[in-house]
N, C-alpha and C positions, 0 to 999 in steps of 0.2 A: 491258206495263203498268208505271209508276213506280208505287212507291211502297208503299203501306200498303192494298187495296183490302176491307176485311171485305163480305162476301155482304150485300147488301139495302141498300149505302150506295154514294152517288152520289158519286165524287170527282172534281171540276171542276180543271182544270189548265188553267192559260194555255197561250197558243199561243206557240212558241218560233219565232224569225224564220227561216228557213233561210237557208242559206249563200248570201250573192249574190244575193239576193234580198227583196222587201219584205215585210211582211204585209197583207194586202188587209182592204179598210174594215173588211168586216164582223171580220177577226180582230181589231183593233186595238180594235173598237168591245168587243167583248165581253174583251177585257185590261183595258178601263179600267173595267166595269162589275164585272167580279170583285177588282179592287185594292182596293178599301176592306176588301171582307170578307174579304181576305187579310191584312189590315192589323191589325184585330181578333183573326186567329188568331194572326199573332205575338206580339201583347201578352199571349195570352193563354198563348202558351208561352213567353215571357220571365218569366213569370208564376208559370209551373210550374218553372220551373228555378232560383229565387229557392234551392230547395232545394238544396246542395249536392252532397249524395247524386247525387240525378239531371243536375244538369252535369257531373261529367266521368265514368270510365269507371269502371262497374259490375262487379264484377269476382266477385258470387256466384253462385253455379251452380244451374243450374234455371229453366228461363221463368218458373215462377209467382211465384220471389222479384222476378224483376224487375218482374215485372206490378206485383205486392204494392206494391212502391217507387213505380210511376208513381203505382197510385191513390191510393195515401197521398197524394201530390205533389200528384195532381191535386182531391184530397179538401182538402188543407189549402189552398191558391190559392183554391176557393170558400169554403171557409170566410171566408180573408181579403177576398175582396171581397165578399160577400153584409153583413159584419158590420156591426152598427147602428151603429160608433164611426164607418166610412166615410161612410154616409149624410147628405144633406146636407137640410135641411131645407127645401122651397121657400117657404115665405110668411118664412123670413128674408130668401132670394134675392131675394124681390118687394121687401121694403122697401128693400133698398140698391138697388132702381134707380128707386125715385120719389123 
């Protein structure tokens, strides 16, 4: 297994083309269906990494400070997009398009 796999959570990974060879409909098909929402997770850890802390290399000792760091990281990102300043209001949207 790649990657990060916590117990009870489903992680979906594209299919990698093998060497010298194609990938068949049905892989191709479900690569292009899983792209968007890969799309979204990047933004969303582009997002989290705005932090500096957490872009380059963490260097305090003990798992849980690092944890500590992600979720602050990942604590502050929602905070900043959930926030009402973001918000856009739709019946302004509607009149700038009649």
């Amino acid at each position: 297994l790649l990657g990060h796999a916590p117990a009870g959570v489903l992680v979906e990974m594209p299919h990698k083309k093998p060497p010298k060879q194609e990938l068949t409909f049905a892989q191709r098909l479900y690569n292009q269906l899983l792209s968007p929402l890969r799309v979204v997770i990047e933004h969303a850890h582009s997002g989290i990494k705005r932090l500096r802390m957490v872009q380059g290399t963490l260097r305090l000792r003990g798992e849980w400070r690092r944890d500590t760091v992600m979720a602050v990281a990942c604590g502050l990102h929602n905070l900043r997009v959930r926030s009402a300043w973001r918000a856009y209001a739709p019946d302004k949207l509607t009149n700038q398009i009649e």
